[in-house]
Backbone bond lengths (Angstrom), bond angles and torsions (degrees), N, CA, C in turn:
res aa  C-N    CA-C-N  psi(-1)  N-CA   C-N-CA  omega(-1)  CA-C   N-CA-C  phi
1 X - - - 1.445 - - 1.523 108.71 -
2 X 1.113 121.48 129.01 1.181 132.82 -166.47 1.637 111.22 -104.84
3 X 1.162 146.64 92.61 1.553 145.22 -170.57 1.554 104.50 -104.83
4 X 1.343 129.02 101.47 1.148 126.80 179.31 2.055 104.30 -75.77
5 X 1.215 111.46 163.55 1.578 124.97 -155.79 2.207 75.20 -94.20
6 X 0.909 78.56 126.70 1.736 82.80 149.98 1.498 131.15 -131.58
7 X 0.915 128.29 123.78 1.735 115.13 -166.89 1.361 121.73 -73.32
8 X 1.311 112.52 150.99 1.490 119.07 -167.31 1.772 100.30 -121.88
9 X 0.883 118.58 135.59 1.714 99.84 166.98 1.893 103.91 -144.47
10 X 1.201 110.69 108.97 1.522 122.01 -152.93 1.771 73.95 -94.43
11 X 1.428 106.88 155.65 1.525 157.63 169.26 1.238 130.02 -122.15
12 X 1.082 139.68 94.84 1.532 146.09 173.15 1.558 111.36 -67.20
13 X 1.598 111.32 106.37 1.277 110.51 -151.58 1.889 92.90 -154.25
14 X 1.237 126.72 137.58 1.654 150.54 -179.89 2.062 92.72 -47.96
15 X 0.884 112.77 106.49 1.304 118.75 168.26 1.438 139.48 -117.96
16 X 1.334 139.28 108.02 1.598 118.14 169.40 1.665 145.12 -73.63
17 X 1.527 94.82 133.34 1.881 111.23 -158.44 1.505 86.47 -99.12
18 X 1.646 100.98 121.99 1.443 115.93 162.24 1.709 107.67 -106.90
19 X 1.275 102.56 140.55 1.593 100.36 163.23 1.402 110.83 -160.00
20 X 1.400 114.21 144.00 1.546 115.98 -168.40 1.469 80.93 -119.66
21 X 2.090 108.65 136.21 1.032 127.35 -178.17 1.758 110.31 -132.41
22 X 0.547 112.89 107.54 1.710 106.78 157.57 2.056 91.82 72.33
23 X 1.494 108.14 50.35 1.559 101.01 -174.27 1.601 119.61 83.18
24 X 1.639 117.67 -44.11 1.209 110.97 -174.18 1.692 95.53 -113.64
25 X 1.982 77.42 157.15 1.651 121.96 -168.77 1.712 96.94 -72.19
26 X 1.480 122.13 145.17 1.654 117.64 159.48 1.686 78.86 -152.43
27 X 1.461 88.57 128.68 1.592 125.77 173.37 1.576 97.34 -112.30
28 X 1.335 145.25 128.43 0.982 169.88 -162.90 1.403 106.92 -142.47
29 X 1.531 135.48 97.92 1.709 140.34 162.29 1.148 110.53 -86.40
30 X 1.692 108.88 145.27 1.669 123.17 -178.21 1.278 104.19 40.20
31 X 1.522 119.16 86.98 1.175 134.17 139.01 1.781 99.15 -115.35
32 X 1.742 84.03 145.63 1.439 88.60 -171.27 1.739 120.88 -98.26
33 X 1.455 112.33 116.98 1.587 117.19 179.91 1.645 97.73 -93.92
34 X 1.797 67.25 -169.01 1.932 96.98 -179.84 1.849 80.13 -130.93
35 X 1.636 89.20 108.10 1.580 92.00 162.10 1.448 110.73 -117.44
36 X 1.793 85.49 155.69 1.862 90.49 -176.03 1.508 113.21 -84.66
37 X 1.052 111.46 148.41 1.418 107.60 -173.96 1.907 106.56 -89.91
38 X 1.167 97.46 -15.36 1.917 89.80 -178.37 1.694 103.93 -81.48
39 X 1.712 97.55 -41.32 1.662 97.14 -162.59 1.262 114.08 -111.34
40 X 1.604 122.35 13.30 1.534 128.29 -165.12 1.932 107.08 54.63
41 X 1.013 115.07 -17.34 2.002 103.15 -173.52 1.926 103.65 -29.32
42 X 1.140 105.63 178.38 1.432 122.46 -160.82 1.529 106.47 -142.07
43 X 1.617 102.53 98.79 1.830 92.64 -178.02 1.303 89.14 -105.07
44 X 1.460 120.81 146.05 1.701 155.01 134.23 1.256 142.80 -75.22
45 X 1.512 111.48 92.52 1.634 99.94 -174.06 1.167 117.43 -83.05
46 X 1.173 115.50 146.93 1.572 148.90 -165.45 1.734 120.39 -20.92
47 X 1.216 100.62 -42.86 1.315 141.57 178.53 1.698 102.84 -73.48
48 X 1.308 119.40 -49.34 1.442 121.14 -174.77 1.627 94.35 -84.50
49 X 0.870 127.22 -67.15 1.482 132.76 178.70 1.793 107.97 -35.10
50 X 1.436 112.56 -37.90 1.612 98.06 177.39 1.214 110.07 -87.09
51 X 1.140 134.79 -29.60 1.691 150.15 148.83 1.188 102.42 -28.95
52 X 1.458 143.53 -69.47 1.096 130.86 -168.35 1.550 111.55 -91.85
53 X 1.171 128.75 11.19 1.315 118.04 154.19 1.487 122.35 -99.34
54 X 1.761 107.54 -24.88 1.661 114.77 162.80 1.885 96.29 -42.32
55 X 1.543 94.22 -58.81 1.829 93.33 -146.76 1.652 99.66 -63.59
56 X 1.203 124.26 -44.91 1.817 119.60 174.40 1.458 118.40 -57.42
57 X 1.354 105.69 -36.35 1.562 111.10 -169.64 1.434 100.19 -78.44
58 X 1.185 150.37 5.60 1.524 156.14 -127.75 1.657 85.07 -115.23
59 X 1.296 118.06 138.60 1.291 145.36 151.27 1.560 97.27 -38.09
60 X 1.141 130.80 -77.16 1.569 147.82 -126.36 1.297 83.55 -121.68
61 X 1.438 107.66 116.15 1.840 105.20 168.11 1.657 125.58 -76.79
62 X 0.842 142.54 150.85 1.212 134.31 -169.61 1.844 128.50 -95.22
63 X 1.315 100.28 165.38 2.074 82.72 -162.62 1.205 99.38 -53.19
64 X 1.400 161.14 -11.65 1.419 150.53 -136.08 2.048 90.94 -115.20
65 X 0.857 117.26 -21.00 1.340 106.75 163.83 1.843 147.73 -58.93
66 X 1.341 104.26 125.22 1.522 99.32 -160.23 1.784 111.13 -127.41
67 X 1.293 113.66 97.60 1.188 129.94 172.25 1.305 138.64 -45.48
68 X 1.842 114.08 75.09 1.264 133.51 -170.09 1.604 134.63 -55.87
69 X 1.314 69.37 -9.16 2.263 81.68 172.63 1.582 93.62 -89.53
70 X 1.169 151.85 14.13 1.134 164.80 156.56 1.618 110.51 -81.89
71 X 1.293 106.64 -91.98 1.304 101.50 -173.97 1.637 125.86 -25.04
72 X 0.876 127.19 179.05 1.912 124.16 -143.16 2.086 94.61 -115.20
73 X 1.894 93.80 -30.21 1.819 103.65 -177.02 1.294 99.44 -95.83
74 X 1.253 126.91 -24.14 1.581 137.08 -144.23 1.646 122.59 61.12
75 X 1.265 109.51 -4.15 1.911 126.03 153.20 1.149 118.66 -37.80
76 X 1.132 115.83 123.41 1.799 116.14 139.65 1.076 123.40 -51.94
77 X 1.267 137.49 122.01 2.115 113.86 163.79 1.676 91.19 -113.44
């Protein structure tokens, strides 16, 4: 089997985390990854990744929340 090396060269750069849970949308801006610069992928350290499941998984939504059955397109902008 032959696996040729391909290069990766990750960037730590302000990114947006979408995730649809249980029906509803959470858009999350400037969270900070390791993006690849060949393939765009999206790395998360450990620390950000439990952070953003504390803050979604949370009883009590937080002021940064924006209620899309509202909007007029149903879009984020």
């Amino acid at each position: 089997m032959n696996l040729s090396a391909r290069k990766e060269t990750f960037v730590e750069q302000p990114v947006t985390y979408a995730l649809e849970m249980n029906g509803k949308f959470f858009v999350i801006e400037h969270v900070r990854a390791g993006v690849c610069v060949e393939t765009g992928e999206q790395l998360f350290s450990p620390d950000t990744v439990e952070y953003l499941e504390r803050t979604i998984w949370a009883d009590n939504p937080s002021s940064f929340t924006y209620p899309t059955e509202n909007h007029p397109t149903g879009e984020l902008r």
